[in-house]
N, C-alpha and C positions, 0 to 999 in steps of 0.2 A: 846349527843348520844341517838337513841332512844330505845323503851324498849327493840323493836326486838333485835338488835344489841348485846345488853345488855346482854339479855338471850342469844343468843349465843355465845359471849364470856366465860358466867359461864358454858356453857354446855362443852365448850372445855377445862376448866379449871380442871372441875371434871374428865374429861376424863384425862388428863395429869396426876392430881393427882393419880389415880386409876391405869394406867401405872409406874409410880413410884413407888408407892407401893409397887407395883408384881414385879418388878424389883428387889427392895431393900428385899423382901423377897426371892428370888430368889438365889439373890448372899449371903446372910445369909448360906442358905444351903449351899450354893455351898462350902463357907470357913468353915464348919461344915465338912463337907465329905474334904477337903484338907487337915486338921488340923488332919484327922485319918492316912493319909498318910506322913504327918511330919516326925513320930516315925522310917520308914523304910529310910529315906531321908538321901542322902551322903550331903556333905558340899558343893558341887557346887548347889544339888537339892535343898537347904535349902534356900540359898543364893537365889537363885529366886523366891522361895514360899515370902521368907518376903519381894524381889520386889515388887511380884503380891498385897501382902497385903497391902504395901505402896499403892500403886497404889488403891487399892479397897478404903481405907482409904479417899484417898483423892475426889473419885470420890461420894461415900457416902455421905462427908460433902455438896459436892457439889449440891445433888440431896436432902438432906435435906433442906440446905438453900431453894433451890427452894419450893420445899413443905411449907417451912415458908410461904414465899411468895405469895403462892397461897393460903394458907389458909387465910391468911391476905388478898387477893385481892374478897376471895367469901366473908369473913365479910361485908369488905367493899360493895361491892356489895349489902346483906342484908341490910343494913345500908343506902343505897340506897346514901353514902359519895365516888363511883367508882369515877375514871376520877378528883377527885380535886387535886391538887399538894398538896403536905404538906408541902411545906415552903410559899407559897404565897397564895395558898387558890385560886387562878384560876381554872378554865378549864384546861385538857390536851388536847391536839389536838386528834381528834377523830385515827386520821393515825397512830399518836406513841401508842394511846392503841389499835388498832387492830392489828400492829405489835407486839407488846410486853406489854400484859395484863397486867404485874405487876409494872409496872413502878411505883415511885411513884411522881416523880418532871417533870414536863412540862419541856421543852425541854430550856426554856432560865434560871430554876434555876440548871439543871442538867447540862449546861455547866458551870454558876458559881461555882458551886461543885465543877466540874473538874478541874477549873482554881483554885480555893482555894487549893485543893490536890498535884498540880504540885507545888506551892509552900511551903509545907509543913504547911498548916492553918488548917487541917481539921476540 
């Protein structure tokens, strides 16, 4: 892949990064100011505040996992180590990293994953 390409992949990453962020501070507050409205809450209103919270819970993990990921993908980047699989140590196809920058297995160890997983080998 070349440098351009490169650069702009990290440039979109930080950008993603930096929206998550704000996001995940965002919704911080948000359960900060719900959590004052708790105290007044009948038992059906409760019962769906600690939904929402499920729900924030899980979307949270979700949005940090990502940010792992990207943090890990501008190292890599620095490291100038982007684009190499980490089981086989090849090239990723330039298409699977501009579709999804974090990847980290080219596409024929990322399906032996998968066939390992379906049978319970992980």
């Amino acid at each position: 892949m070349d440098k351009d390409k490169i650069e702009q992949i990290k440039n979109q990453l930080i950008n993603e990064r930096n929206k998550l962020l704000t996001e995940l501070n965002n919704n911080l507050t948000g359960i900060h100011q719900s959590q004052d409205k708790e105290e007044l809450a009948d038992f059906t209103d409760q019962s769906s505040i600690e939904s929402n919270r499920s729900l924030f819970l899980k979307m949270k993990e979700r949005k940090r996992n990502l940010l792992i990921k990207i943090e890990t993908t501008l190292d890599k980047i620095k490291d100038e180590t982007f684009g190499i699989c980490e089981e086989c140590e090849n090239p990723i196809n330039d298409k699977r990293l501009t579709a999804r920058p974090v990847v980290t297995l080219c596409i024929t160890c990322k399906t032996e994953q998968e066939k390992r997983e379906k049978m319970g080998q992980y």
